[in-house]
C-alpha positions as CSV (number, residue, x, y, z in Angstrom):
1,X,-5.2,-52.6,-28.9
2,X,-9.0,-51.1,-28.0
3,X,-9.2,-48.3,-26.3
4,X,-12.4,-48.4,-23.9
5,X,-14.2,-46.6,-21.0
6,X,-13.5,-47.7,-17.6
7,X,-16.7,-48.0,-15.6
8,X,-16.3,-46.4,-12.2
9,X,-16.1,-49.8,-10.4
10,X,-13.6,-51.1,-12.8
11,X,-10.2,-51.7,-12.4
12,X,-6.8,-52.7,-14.8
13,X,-4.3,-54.8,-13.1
14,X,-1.0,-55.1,-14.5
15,X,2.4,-56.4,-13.2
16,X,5.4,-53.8,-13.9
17,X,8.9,-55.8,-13.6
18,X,11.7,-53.2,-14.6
19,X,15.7,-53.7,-14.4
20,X,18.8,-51.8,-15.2
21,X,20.4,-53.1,-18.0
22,X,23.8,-51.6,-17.3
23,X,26.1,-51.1,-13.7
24,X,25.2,-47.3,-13.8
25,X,21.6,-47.4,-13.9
26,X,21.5,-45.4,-17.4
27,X,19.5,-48.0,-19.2
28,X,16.7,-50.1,-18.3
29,X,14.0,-52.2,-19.8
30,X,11.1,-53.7,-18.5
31,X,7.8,-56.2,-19.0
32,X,4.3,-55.4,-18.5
33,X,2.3,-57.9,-18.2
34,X,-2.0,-57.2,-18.4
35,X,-3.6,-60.0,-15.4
36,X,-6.4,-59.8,-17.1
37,X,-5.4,-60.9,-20.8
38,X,-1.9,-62.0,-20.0
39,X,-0.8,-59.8,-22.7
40,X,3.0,-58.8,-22.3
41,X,4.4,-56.0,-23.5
42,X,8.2,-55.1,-23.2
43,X,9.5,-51.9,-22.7
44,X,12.9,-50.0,-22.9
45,X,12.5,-46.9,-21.1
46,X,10.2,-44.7,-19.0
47,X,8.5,-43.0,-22.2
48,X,7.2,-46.3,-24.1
49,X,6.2,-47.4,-20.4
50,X,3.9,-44.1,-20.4
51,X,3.2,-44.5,-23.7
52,X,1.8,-48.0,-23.0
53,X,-0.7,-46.8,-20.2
54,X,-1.9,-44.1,-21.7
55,X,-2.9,-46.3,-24.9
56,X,-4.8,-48.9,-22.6
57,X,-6.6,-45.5,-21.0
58,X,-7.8,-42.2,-23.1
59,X,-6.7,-38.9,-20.0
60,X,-9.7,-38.6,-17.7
61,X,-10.9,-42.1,-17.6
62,X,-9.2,-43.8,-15.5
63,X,-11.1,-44.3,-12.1
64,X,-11.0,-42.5,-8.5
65,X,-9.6,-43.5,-5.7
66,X,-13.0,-44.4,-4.4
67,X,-12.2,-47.8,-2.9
68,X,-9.3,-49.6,-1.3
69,X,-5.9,-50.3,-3.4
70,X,-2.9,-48.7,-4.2
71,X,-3.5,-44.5,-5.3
């Protein structure tokens, strides 16, 4: 996957669905899904769902909270 800058009026949308895979909440796994693309991605725990992010964003691009949405 491309890496690219985010202008300041851009924005990523992605869905997040996560679920514990056992009765004591020890494991998980999860789909992300890009609106955009449609591209899924499946993940197993917290650090491949960082991992993820910070592949679609380089540190320090993402944008500000400058408008309305979620922060």
């Amino acid at each position: 996957m491309t890496k690219r800058r985010l202008e300041s009026s851009e924005r990523e949308v992605f869905v997040v669905r996560l679920w514990c895979r056992t009765s004591d909440g020890a494991a998980w796994a999860g789909v992300i899904q890009h609106v955009g693309t449609g591209a899924v991605t499946r993940v197993r725990n917290a650090r491949e769902l960082l991992a993820y992010l910070a592949v679609q964003f380089e540190e320090g691009e993402l944008p500000g909270p400058q408008g309305p949405g979620l922060r």
